[in-house]
C-alpha positions as CSV (number, residue, x, y, z in Angstrom):
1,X,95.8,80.7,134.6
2,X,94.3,80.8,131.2
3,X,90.6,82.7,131.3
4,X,89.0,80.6,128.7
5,X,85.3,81.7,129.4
6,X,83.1,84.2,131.9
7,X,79.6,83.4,132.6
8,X,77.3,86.3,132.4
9,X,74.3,86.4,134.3
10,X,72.3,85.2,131.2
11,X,73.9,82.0,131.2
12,X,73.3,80.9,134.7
13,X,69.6,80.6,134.4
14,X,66.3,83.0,135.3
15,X,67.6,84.1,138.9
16,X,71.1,84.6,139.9
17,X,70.3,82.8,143.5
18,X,69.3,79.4,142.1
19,X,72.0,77.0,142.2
20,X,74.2,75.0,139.8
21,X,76.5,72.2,140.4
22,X,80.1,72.7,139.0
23,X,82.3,70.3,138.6
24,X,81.8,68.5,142.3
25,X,78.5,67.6,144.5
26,X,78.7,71.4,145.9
27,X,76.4,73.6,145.0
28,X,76.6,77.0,144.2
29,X,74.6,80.5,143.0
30,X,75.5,83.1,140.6
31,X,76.7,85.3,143.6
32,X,79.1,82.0,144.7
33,X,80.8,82.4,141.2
34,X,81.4,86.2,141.4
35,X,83.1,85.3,144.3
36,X,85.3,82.6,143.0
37,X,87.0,85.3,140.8
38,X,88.2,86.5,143.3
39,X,89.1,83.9,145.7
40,X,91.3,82.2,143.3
41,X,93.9,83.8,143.7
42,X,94.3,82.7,147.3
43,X,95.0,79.0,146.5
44,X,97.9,78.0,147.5
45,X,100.0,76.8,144.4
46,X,102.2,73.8,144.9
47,X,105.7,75.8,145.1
48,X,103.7,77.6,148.0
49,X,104.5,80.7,145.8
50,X,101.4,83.5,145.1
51,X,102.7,84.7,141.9
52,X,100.2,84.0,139.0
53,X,100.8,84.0,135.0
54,X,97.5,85.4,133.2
55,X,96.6,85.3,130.1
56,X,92.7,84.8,127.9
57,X,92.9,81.6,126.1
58,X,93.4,81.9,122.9
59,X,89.5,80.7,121.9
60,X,88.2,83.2,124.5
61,X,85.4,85.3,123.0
62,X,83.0,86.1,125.5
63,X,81.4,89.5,126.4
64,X,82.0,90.7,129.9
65,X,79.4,91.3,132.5
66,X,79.2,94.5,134.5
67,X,81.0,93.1,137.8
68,X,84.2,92.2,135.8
69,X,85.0,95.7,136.0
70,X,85.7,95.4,139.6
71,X,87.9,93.2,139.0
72,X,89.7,93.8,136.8
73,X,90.3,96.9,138.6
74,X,92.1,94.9,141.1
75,X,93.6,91.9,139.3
76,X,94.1,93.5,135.8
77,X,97.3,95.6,134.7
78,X,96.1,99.3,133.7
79,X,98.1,100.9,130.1
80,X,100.8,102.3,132.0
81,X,101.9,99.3,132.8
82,X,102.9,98.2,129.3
83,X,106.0,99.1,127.4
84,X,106.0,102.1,125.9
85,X,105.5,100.8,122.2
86,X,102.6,98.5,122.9
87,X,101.2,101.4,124.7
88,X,101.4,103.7,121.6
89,X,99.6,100.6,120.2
90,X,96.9,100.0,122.6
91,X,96.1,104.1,122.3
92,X,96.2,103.8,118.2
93,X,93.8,100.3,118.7
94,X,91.5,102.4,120.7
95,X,90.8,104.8,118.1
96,X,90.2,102.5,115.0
97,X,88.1,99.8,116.7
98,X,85.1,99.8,116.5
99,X,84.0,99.0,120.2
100,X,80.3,97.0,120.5
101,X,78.0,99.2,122.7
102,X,78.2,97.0,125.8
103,X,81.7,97.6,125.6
104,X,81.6,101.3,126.1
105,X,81.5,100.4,130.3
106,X,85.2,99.1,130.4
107,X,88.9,99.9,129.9
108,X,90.2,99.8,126.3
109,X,93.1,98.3,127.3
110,X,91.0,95.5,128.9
111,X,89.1,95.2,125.1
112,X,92.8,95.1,124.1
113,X,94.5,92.7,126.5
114,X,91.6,89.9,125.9
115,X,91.8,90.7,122.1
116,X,95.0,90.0,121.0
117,X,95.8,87.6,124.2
118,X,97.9,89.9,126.0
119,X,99.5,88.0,129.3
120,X,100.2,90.1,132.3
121,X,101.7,88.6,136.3
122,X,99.8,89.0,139.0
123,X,101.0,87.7,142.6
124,X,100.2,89.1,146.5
125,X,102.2,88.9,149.4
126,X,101.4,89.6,153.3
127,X,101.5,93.3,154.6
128,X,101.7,93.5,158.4
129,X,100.4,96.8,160.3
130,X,102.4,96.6,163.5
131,X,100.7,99.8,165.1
132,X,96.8,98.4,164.2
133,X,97.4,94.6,164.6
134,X,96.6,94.2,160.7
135,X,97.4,91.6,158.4
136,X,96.3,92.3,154.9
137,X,97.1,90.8,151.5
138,X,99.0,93.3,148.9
139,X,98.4,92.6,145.6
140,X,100.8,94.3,142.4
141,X,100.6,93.5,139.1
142,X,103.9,93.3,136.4
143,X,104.6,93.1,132.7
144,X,106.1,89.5,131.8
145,X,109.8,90.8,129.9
146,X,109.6,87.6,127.9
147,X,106.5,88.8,125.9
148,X,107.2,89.8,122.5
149,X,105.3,92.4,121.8
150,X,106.3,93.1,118.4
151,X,103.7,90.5,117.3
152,X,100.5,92.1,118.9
153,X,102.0,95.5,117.5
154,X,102.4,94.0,113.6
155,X,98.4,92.5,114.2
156,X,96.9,95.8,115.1
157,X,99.2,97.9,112.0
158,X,97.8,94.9,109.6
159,X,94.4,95.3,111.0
160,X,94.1,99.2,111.0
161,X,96.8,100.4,108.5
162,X,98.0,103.8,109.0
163,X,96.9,106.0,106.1
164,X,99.9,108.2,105.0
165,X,98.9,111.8,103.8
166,X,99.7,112.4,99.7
167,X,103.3,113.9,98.9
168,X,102.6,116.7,96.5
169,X,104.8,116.3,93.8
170,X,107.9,118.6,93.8
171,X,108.1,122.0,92.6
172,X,111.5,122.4,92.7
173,X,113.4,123.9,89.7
174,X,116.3,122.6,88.3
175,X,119.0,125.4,88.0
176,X,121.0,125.4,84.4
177,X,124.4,125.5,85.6
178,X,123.6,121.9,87.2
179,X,121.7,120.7,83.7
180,X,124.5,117.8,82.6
181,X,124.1,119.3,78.9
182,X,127.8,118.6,77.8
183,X,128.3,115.6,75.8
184,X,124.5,115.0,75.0
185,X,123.1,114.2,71.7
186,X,120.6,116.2,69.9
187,X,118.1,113.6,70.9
188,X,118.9,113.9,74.4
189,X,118.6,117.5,74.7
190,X,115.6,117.4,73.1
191,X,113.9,114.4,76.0
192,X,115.6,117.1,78.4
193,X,114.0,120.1,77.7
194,X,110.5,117.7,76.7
195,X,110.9,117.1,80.7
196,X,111.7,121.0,81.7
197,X,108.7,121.5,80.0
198,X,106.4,119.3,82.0
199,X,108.3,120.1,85.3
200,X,107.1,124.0,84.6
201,X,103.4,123.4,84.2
202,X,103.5,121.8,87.4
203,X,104.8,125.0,88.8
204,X,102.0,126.9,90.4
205,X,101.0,130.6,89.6
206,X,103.0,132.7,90.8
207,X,106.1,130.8,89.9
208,X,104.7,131.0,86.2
209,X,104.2,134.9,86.7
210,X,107.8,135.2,87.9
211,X,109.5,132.7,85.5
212,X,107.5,134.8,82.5
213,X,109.1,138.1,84.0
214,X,112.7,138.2,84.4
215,X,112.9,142.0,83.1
216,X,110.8,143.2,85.5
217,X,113.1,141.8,88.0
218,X,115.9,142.7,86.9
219,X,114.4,146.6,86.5
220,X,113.3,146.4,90.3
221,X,116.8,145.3,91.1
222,X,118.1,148.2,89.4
223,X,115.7,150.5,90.9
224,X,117.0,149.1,94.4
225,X,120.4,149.7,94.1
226,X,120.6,153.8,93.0
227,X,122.2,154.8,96.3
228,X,125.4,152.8,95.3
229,X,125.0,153.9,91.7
230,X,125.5,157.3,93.3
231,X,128.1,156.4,95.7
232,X,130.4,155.0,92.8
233,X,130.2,158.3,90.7
């Protein structure tokens, strides 16, 4: 079943109680049509099977009225439902789109699903309470395997690229025992130590201040070590 369009309230005319023919000599209200949603699903297919494929069409653009809620609630497949990597997606869609006020009343992952034409199963089957004398309809919803979802996943990164944070350019020094200087012209050394050169004003302060003082390093190293100056006399 392909949802191609939902009639709000607006559409159907000044009162939801006057009637409009669809599609045979019946009548019917705005109230009649809420209910077709959900008595749909009771027709009896002709493999006599209640198992339903269901999908928006792919021209569907309508907004949703307020009672959809409901049903999708029952009829709809919620976000844990979906594998994990389209759920990933459908949390990552959710906070990048930019979601029209009316919009703010139902599930993202509805906005998502009738989006980007997302198709979900939905079938019922008979329960039987023994001990009440019950007979009820149990509906359950599951995630069609076939569904490549690597498409819808590729649309949402195209529409709302993920904005990598800048590398800052590294710092590192190169030591001189791993400098290839051997077997370099003069012209060579000279491009070499032209790149050093930019390499150390990147460096940031205190690298400069330690760089520009190796004898105070050295004097603190030798101020470190007198008990084993003492220990060796």
């Amino acid at each position: 079943m392909y949802i191609k369009n939902i009639l709000n309230q607006s559409e159907w005319g000044e009162h939801p109680y006057s009637f409009k023919t669809l599609n045979s000599s019946l009548q019917y209200s705005y109230y009649d049509y809420i209910e077709a949603w959900h008595a749909i699903f009771l027709h009896q297919t002709k493999d006599f099977s209640h198992s339903w494929f269901v999908n928006f069409d792919s021209k569907f653009k309508s907004p949703f009225p307020y009672w959809f809620s409901s049903w999708w609630e029952k009829h709809g497949p919620t976000s844990d439902l979906l594998p994990p990597n389209l759920k990933e997606t459908v949390k990552y869609f959710s906070s990048k789109y930019k979601f029209m006020q009316e919009s703010q009343f139902f599930p993202k992952v509805l906005i998502f699903i009738a989006k980007y034409k997302v198709p979900w199963i939905l079938k019922w089957s008979y329960k039987v309470n023994w001990e009440s004398h019950i007979l009820s309809r149990q509906f359950s919803i599951k995630w069609l395997d076939k569904f490549k979802a690597e498409r819808i996943i590729e649309q949402v990164n195209t529409k709302f690229p993920q904005v990598n944070a800048p590398q800052r350019p590294s710092t590192s020094r190169t030591s001189h025992s791993s400098l290839p200087i051997e077997g370099r012209s003069k012209s060579e050394l000279k491009e070499l130590a032209r790149q050093l050169m930019i390499q150390a004003s990147q460096m940031n302060d205190e690298d400069d201040e330690d760089d520009a003082s190796p004898k105070s390093q050295s004097s603190s190293s030798q101020t470190q070590n007198p008990p084993s100056q003492k220990d060796s006399t």
